[in-house]
N, CA, C and O of each residue as an XYZ file, in Angstrom:
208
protein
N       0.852     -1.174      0.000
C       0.000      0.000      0.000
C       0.896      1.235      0.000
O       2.031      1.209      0.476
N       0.446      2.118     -0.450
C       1.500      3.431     -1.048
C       0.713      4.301      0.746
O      -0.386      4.376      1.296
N       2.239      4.802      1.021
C       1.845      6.128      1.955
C       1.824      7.417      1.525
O       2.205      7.585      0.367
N       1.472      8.398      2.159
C       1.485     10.005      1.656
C       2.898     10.462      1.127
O       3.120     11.293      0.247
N       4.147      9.448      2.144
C       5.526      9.997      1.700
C       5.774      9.529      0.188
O       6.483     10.260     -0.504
N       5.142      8.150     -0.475
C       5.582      7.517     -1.596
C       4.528      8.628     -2.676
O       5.188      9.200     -3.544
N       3.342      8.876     -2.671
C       2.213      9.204     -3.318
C       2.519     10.850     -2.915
O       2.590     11.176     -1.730
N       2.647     11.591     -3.733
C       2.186     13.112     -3.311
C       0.081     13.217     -3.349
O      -0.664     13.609     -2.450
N      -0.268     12.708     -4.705
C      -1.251     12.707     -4.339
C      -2.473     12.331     -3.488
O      -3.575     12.844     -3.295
N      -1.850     11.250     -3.062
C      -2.027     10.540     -1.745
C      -2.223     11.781     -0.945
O      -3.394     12.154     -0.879
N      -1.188     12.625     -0.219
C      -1.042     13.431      0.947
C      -2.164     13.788      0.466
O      -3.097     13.108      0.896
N      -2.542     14.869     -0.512
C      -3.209     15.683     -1.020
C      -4.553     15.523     -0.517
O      -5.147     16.352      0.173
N      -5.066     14.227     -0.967
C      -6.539     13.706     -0.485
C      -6.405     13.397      0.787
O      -7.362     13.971      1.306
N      -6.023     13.040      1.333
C      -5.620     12.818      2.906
C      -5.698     14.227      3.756
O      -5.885     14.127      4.969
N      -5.546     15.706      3.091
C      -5.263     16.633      4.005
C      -6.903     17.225      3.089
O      -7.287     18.363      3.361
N      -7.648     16.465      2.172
C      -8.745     17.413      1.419
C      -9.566     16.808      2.057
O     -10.422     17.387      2.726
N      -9.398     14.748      1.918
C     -11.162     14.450      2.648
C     -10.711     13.744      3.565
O     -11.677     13.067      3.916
N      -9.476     13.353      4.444
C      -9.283     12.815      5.751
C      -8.784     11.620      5.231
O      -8.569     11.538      4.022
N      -8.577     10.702      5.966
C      -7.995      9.436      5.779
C      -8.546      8.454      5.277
O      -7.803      7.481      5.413
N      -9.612      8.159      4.683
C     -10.377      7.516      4.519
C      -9.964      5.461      4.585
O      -9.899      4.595      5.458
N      -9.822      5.532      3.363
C      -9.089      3.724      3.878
C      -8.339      3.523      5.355
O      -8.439      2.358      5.739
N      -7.712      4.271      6.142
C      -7.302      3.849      7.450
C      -8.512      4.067      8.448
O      -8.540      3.252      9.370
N      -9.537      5.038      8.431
C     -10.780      5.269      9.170
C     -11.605      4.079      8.640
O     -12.235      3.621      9.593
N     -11.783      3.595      7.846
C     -12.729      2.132      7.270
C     -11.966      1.100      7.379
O     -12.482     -0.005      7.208
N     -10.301      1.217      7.743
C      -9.724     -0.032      7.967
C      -9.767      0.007      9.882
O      -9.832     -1.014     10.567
N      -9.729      0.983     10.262
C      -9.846      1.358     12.053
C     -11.414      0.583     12.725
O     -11.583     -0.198     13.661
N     -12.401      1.242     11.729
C     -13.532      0.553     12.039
C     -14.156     -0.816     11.787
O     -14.883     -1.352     12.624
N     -13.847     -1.377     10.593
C     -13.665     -2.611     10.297
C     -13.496     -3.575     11.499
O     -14.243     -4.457     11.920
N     -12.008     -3.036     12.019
C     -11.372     -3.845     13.532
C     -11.843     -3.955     13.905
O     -12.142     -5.124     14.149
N     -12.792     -2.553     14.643
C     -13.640     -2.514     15.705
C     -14.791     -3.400     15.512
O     -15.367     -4.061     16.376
N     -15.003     -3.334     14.471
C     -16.905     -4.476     14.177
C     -16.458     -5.662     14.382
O     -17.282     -6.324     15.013
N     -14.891     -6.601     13.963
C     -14.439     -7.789     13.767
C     -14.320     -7.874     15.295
O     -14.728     -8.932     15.773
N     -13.726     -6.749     16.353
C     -13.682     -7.422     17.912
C     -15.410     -7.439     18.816
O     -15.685     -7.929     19.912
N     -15.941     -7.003     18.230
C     -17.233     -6.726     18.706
C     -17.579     -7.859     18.605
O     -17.464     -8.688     19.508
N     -18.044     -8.069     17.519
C     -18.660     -9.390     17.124
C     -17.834    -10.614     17.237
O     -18.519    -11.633     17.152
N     -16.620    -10.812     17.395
C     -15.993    -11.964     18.273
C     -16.060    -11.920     19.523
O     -15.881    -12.933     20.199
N     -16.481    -10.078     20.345
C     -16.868    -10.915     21.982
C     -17.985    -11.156     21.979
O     -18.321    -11.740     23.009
N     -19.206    -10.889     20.909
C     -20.953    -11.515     21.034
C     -21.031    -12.521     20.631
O     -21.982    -13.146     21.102
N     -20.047    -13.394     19.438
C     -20.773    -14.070     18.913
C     -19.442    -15.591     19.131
O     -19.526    -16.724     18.658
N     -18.510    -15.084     19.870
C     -17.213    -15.907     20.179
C     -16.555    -16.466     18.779
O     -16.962    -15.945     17.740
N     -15.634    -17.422     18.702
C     -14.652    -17.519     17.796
C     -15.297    -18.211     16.783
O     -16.109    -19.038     17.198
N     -15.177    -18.119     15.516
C     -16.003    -18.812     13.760
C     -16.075    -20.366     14.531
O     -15.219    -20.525     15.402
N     -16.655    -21.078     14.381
C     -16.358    -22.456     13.648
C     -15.070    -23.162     13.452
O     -14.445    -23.985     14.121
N     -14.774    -22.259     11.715
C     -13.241    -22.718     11.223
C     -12.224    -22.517     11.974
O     -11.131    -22.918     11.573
N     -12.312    -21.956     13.041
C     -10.793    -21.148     13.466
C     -10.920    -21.914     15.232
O     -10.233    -21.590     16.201
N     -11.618    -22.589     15.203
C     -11.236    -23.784     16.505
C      -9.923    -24.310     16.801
O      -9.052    -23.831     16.076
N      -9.572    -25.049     17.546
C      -8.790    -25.861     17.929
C      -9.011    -27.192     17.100
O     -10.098    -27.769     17.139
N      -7.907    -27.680     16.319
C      -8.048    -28.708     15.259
C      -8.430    -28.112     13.795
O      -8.757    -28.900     12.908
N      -8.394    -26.956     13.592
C      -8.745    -26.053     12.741
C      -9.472    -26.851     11.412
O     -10.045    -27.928     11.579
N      -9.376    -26.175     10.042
C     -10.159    -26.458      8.672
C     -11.510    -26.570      8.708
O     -12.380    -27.070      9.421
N     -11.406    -25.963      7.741
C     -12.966    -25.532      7.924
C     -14.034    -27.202      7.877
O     -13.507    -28.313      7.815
N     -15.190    -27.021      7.912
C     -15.733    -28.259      8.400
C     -17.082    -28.296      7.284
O     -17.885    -29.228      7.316
């Protein structure tokens, strides 16, 4: 993934509409830990793993 230092235009949109892909990659997290403490760990990802 390109940063603001590799991309000038990168910075550009970053200082016009905010961060966007790191604010939707920040929240993402947050929904993925939420819903692993309501709904506890998949199925596939047990102990003895592959999916079933």
């Amino acid at each position: 993934m390109s940063t603001a230092n590799e991309a000038p235009i990168y910075a550009q949109l970053i200082r016009e509409r905010g961060d966007v892909p790191g604010q939707t990659r920040r929240e993402a997290e947050q929904i993925h830990r939420e819903l692993a403490r309501v709904l506890g760990p998949a199925p596939w990802t047990a102990a003895g793993g592959g999916l079933r």
